[in-house]
C-alpha positions as CSV (number, residue, x, y, z in Angstrom):
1,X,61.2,154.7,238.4
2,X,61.4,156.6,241.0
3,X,59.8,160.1,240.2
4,X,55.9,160.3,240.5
5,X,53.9,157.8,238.6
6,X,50.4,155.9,239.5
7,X,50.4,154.0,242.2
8,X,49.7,150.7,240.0
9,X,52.3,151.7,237.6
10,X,55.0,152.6,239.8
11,X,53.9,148.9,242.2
12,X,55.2,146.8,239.6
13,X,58.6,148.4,239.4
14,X,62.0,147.5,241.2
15,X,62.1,144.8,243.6
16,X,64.3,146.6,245.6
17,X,61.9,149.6,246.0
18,X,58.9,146.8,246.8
19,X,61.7,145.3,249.1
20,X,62.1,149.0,251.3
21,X,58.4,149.3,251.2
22,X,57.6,145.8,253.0
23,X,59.9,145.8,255.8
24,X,59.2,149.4,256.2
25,X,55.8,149.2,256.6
26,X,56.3,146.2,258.9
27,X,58.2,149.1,261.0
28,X,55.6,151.3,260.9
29,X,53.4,148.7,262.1
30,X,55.7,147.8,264.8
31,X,55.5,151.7,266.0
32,X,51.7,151.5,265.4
33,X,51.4,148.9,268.2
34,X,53.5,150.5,270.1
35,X,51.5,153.4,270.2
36,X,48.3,152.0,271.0
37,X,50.0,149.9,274.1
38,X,51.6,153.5,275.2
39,X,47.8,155.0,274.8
40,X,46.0,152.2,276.8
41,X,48.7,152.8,279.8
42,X,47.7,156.7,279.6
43,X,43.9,155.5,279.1
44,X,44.0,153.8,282.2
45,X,46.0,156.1,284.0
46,X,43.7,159.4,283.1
47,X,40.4,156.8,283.0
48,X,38.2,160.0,280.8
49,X,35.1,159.4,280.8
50,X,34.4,159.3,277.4
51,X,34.9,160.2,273.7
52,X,32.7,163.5,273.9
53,X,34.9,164.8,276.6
54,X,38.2,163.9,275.3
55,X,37.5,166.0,271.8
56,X,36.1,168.9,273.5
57,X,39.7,168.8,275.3
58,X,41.3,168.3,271.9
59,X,39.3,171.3,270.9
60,X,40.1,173.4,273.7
61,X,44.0,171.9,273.4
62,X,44.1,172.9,270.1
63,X,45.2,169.6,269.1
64,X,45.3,168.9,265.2
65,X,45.1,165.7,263.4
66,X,48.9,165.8,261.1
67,X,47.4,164.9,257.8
68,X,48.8,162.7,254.3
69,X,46.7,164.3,251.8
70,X,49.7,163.7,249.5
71,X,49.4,160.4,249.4
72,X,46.2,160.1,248.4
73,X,46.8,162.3,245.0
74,X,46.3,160.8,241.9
75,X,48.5,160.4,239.8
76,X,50.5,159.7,242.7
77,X,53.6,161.9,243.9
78,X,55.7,160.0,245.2
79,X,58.1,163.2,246.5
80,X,55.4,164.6,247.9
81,X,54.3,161.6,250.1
82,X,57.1,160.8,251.3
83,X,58.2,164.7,252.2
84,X,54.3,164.7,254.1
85,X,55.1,161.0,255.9
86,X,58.5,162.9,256.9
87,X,56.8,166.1,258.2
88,X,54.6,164.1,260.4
89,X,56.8,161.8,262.0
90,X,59.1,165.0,262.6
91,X,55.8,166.6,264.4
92,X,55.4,163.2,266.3
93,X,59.1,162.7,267.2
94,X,59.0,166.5,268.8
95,X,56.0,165.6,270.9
96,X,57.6,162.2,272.0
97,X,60.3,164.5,273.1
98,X,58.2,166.6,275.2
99,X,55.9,163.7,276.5
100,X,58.7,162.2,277.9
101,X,60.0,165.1,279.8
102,X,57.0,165.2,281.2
103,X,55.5,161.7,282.1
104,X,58.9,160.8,283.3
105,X,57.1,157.1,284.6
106,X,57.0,156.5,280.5
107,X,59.8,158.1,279.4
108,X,62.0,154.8,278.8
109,X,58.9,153.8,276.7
110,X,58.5,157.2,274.6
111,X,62.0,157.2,274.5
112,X,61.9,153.5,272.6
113,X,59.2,155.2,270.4
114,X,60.7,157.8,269.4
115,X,63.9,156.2,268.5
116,X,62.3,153.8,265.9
117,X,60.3,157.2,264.6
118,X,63.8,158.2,264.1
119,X,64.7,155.0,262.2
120,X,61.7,155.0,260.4
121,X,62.2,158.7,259.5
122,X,65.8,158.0,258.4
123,X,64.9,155.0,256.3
124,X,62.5,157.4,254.0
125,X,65.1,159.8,253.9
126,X,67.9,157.4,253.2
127,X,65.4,155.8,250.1
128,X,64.3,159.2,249.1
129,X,68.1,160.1,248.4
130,X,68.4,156.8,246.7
131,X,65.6,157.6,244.3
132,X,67.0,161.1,243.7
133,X,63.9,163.1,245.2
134,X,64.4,166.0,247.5
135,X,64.0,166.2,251.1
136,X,63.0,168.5,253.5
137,X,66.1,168.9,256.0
138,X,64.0,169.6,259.5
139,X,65.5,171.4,263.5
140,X,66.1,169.0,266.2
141,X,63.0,169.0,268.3
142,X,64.7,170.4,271.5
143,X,64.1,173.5,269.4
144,X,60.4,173.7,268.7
145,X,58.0,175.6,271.3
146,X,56.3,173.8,274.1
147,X,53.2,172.6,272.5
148,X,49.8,174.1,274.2
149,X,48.5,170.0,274.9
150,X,51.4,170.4,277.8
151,X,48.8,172.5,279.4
152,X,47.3,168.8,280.8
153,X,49.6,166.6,280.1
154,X,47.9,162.9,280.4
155,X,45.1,163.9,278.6
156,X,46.7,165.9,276.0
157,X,49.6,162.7,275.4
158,X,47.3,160.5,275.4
159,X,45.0,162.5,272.1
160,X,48.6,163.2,270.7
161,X,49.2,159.3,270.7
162,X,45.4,158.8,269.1
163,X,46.3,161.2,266.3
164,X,49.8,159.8,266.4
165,X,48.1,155.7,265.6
166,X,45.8,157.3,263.1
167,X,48.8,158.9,260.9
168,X,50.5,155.7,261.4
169,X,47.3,153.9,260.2
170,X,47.1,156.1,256.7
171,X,51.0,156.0,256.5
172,X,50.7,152.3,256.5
173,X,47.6,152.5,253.9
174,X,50.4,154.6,251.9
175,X,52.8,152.2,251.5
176,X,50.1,149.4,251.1
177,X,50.2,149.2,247.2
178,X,53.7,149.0,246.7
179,X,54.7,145.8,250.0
180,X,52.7,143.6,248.5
């Protein structure tokens, strides 16, 4: 049931599997909105001018959208998803880390973040074990590199959290078809 299958095929399966998919994209969710609140503060705080400026930044930042092209194969792979979903929020979890080193007026927020990232991230792992797929074992982020978008670091949080809400918005399309 478990290995990769269509995504119509494989949504009519185990309750159980349906059952992790719900609440877990209600968690995702959850983290979505949390994102977007943590991006308004940083919005008001840096007050950019406008969307032109903020992706020349991003360009000059060198800041990359994390992508789920994985997900969106058909027939789907299920492994392959998940190990993508798991990549990202890994990526996400490391910047959280550095973000609130830095903005250390939002850490207790970032810090709330990134512990339900680390839930979430757990949760996929925990089901993925379940299901008898393999996972990608990843280093604790207090040993990845400074990332360059610490070179400004309101402005470059603040279009790390915009990428971070848009891979939370096609993680959550992910898990769509199987929550319902």
């Amino acid at each position: 049931m478990c290995s990769a299958a269509p995504v119509m095929e494989f949504s009519s399966g185990d309750p159980e599997l349906q059952e992790f998919f719900r609440k877990n994209r209600e968690f995702a969710f959850k983290i979505k909105n949390d994102v977007a609140r943590m991006k308004g503060i940083l919005r008001n705080i840096i007050k950019v001018a406008g969307e032109d400026q903020l992706q020349l930044i991003k360009e000059q930042l060198g800041i990359e959208q994390v992508n789920l092209l994985q997900c969106h194969n058909n027939p789907y792979d299920l492994e392959a998803c998940f190990n993508q979903i798991l990549a990202g929020l890994h990526t996400y979890r490391g910047y959280l880390t550095h973000m609130s080193q830095t903005l250390t007026t939002q850490a207790s927020q970032l810090n709330l973040i990134k512990h339900d990232v680390s839930n979430l991230s757990d949760n996929i792992q925990q089901e993925m074990k379940d299901c008898g797929l393999t996972t990608v074992t990843y280093p604790p982020e207090e040993n990845q590199t400074t990332p360059a978008f610490l070179q400004n670091p309101l402005i470059g949080s603040y279009l790390i959290l915009a990428n971070f809400q848009r891979f939370l918005e096609t993680t959550l399309r992910a898990l769509r078809p199987w929550s319902a």
